[in-house]
N, C-alpha and C positions, 0 to 999 in steps of 0.2 A: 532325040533324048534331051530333056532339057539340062543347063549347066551345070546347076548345081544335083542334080537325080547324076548324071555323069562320072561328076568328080567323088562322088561317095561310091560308083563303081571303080571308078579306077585305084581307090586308096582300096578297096576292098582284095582288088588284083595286088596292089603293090605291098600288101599284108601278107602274102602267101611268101615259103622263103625260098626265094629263088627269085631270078632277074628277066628283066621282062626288055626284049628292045622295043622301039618305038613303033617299028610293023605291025607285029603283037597285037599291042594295046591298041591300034589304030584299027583291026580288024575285029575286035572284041568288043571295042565301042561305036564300031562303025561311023567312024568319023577319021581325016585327015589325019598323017603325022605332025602337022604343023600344028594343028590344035592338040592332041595329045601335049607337045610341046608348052602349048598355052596353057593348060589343066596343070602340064607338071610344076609349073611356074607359078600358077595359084594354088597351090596345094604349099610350095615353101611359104608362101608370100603368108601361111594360116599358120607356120610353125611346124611341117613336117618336114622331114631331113629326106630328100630323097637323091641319093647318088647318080650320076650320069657314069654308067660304068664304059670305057672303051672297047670299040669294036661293035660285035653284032648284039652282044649282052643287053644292053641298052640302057635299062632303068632299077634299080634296087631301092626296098623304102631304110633308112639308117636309122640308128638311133641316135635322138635328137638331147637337148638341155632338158627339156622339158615333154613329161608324159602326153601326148596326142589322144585324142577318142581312139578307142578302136573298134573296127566294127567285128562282130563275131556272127558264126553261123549258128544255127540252130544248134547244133552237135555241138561247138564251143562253146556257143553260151549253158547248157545244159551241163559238161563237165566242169564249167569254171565255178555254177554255182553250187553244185553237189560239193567240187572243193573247198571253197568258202563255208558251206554251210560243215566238211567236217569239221576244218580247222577252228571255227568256233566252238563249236562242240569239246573238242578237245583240249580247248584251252591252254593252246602249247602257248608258252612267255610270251609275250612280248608280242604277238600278232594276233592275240584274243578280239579288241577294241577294232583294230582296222580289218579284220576278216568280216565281224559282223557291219563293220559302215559301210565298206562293200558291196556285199551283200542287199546292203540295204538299198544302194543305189541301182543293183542290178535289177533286181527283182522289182523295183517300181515302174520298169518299163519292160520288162519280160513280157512280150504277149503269153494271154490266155494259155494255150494248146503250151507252149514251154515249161509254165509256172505250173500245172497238171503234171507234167512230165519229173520235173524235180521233185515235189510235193511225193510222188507217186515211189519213184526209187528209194529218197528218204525214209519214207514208212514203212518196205520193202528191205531192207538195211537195220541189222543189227550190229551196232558197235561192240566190243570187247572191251570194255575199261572198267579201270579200279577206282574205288574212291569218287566221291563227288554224287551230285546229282544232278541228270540231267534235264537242261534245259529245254524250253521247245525251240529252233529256232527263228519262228514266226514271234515267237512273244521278245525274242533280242531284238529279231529287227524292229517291230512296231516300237518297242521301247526307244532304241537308237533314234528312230523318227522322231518319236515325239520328244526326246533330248534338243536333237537337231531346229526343229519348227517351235519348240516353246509350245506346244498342246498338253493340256492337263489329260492326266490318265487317270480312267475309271476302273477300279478295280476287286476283286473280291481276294482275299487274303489271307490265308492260314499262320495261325502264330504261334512263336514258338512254343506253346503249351497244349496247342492243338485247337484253340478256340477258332470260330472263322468270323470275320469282319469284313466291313464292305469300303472301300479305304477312297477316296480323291486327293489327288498329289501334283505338282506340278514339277515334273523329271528333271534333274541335273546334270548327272553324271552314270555311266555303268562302271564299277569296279571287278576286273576279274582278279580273282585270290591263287587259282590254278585246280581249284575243284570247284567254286561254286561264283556265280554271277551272282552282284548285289546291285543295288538301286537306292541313291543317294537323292531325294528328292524331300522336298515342301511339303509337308501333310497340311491338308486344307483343313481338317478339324477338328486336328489337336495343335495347331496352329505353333508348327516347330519342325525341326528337319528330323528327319526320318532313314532309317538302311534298312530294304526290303529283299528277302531272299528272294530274287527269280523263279525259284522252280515251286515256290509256295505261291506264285502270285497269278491268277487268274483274271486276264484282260478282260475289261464289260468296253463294248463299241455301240456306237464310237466314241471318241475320244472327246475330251470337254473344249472348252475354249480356248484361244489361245493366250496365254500370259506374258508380262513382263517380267523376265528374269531378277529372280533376286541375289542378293550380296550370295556368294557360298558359305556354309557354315565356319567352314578356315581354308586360309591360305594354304593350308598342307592335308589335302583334300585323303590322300590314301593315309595319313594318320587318323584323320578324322574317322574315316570308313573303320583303320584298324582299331578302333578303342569302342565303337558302336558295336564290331563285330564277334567283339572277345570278350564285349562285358554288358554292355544294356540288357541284354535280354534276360541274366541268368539275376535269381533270389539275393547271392550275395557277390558285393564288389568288393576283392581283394586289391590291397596294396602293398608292397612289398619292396625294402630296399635290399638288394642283391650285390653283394659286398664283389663284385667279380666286374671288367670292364663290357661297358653293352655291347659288343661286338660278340662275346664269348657269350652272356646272354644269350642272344636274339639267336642264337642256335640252337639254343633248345625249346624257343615259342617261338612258333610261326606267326605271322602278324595278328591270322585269324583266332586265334587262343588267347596269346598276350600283348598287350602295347609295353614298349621297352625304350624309357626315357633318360641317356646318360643323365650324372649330374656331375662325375667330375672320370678323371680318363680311370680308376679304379674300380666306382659306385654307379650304380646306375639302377631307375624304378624302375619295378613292375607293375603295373595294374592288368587283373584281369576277373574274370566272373567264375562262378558254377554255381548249381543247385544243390549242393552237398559241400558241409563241413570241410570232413573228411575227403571226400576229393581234391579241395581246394588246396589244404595243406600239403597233405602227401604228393600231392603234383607238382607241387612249387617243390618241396624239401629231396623229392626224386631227382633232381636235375644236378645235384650234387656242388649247388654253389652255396658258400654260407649266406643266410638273409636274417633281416630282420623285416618282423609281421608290424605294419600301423593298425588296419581297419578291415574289416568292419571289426565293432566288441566279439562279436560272438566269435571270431575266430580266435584271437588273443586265448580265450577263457577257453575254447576248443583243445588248441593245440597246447595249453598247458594239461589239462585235462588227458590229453593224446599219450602227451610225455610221461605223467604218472603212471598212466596204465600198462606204455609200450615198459617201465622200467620196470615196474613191479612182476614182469614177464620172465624177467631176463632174472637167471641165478646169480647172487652175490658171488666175485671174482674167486674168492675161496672156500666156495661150496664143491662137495664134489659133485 
C-alpha cells in the first residue's frame, strides 16, 4: 500500500471512537508496528492530535487547535449533507450562511451515486414549516459558489409584480432574514447593485465569466440589504420620525419591513415601503408609538384625509 493511500486508511480507523493499539493498526494495514509508529508521527507532523493512550489501548485520534479533513463514509457523508441541506432550509440564526458553504464544499466532491442519493431523499422529504418561502438548495449552493469564485450568474427572475426578466449579475453576498434568502449582487444591465429574492430566482447555466469584485454598496452590508428589502420594491417610500428610542422601535419592524435609524437616544427614523396608502399609515400608526409623517406627499394629504374621516366616524363626546 502506498504511503500516503495508507495514512488516509489509518486516519480513517483513528476517526472511529474508540482506541486502537498499535497491533491493531499494524494488522489492518498490513504493515509493521514500527511503521504504523511512522504514519502516527506523520499524521501529527500534518496537524492531527493523536494520543498515545497507555497500555494495550494504544492509539486515539484528539481534538486538536485546529479543524483536520475528515474523511466520512458513504452513510456519513449522506447524513451530514441531508443535515446541511435541512439547516439551510431552515434557516435557524446564525448558522444559515455556514450550513450552506458547507454544503457547498461537500457536495462538489460527493461522488455521483452519493449526490443521487441525497438529491433523492430531499425530494422524498416534506418539511413542516411556517412562514417563508422555500428555497431550492441547489440554487444556495450554486449561488454560494459563485459568491465564492467571482462567476457571473445568469438568470431568469420573477419580480415583485409578477413580471419575469432575464437578469446577469455579478454575486456578493447571500443575506438570510430567517424566512427568506436574498442575493446582494451587481446588475450588469441596469448597471447598480441589486437584492434578489431566491426563491423568485431561476439559474440559466452555466454560469458567465469570471469578474473582478467591486467596492460593496456600503460598509454596513445587512443595513443595506435591510432598506432594499423593506422599501425598493413597493409604489411608495415612507419616512417616518418615531418619537420612541430605536431599540423600542425595531420591535415592532423587522428589518425586512422597516430600516430603523436612531437620531438621538429618544428619536429615531423609519423608512419603509408599501403599495397602499392606507396600509402604509395604519401600519406605522398601529405600533402605538407617536410619529411624525416627512414623505412621500401623498401620504401627508392621505393620512390627513384618514384623520377627517376616522373623526367624522366617531360621535361628538356629548351625544348620546
Amino acid at each position: 500500500m502506498e504511503t500516503s493511500a495508507r495514512l488516509l486508511r489509518l486516519l480513517s480507523l483513528l476517526q472511529s471512537p474508540r482506541s486502537w493499539s498499535g497491533t491493531e493498526l499494524a494488522d489492518r494495514l498490513d504493515v509493521s508496528p514500527r511503521t504504523v509508529r511512522r504514519d502516527v508521527d506523520r499524521l501529527r507532523e500534518l496537524g492531527y492530535t493523536v494520543h498515545a493512550v497507555a497500555g494495550a489501548a494504544g492509539y486515539r485520534l484528539g481534538a486538536g487547535s485546529d479543524l483536520p479533513p475528515l474523511l466520512l463514509d458513504d452513510e456519513e457523508a449522506v447524513a451530514v449533507a441531508l443535515g446541511l441541506r435541512t439547516a439551510a432550509g431552515l434557516a435557524v440564526t446564525g448558522i444559515e450562511d455556514s450550513s450552506v458553504r458547507a454544503l457547498a464544499k461537500l457536495e462538489r466532491v460527493l461522488p455521483s451515486r452519493l449526490r443521487h442519493r441525497v438529491h433523492a431523499l430531499q425530494s422524498m422529504t416534506v418539511p413542516l414549516m411556517a412562514g417563508g418561502s422555500a428555497v431550492d438548495p441547489d440554487t444556495l449552493t450554486a449561488v454560494t459558489a459563485a459568491c465564492r469564485d467571482h462567476e457571473t450568474l445568469r438568470f431568469d427572475y420573477l419580480t415583485h409584480d409578477g413580471g419575469q426578466s432575464r437578469r446577469s449579475a455579478e454575486p456578493h453576498r447571500l443575506v438570510a432574514t430567517g424566512r427568506r434568502w436574498y442575493l446582494v449582487a451587481y446588475d450588469l444591465e441596469r448597471a447598480d447593485w441589486r437584492t434578489f429574492r431566491l426563491d423568485r430566482l431561476a439559474l440559466r447555466t452555466p454560469n458567465g465569466p469570471r469578474f473582478v469584485p467591486r467596492d460593496p454598496p456600503s460598509t454596513d452590508l445587512a443595513g443595506y440589504a435591510s432598506h432594499a428589502i423593506s422599501s425598493s420594491p413597493y409604489r411608495y417610500q415612507g419616512r417616518f420620525t418615531m418619537h420612541a428610542p430605536a431599540e423600542e422601535v425595531s420591535r415592532h419592524f423587522a428589518p425586512t419591513t422597516g430600516t430603523v435609524e436612531p437620531v438621538d437616544a429618544r428619536t429615531c427614523t423609519l423608512t419603509c415601503g408599501s403599495n397602499s396608502l392606507d396600509e402604509l399609515a395604519l401600519w406605522v400608526a398601529l405600533a402605538g408609538v407617536p410619529f411624525a409623517v416627512h414623505e412621500p406627499p401623498e401620504l401627508i394629504e392621505h393620512i390627513r384625509a384618514l384623520t377627517a374621516r376616522l373623526a367624522d366616524a366617531v360621535p361628538p363626546p356629548d351625544s348620546d
